[in-house]
Phi, psi and omega in degrees: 000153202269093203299334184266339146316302205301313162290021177227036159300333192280329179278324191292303132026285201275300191282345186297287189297311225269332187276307175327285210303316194250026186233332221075157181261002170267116156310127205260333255246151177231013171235150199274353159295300159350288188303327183274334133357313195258279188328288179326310179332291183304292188319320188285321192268344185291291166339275170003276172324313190286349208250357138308316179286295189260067155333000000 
């Protein structure tokens, strides 16, 4: 196993929750284009939000 992924599960984690928590956790979407679709969406405005917050 590749040691230096396996150490950032933990980060990946933390933004995984952080994005649920302050988004939701719900997908709306009922096609699975939709859905990555919704996804990219949130990850793109989650950024957003850190790159706003912090400069």
């Amino acid at each position: 196993m590749d040691r230096d992924r396996y150490d950032r599960r933990s980060l990946n984690e933390t933004v995984f929750s952080s994005i649920k928590h302050t988004l939701g956790a719900a997908v709306r979407a009922r096609h699975w284009w939709l859905e990555f679709r919704e996804m990219l969406l949130k990850a793109t405005v989650y950024n957003l939000r850190r790159c706003v917050r912090y400069p």
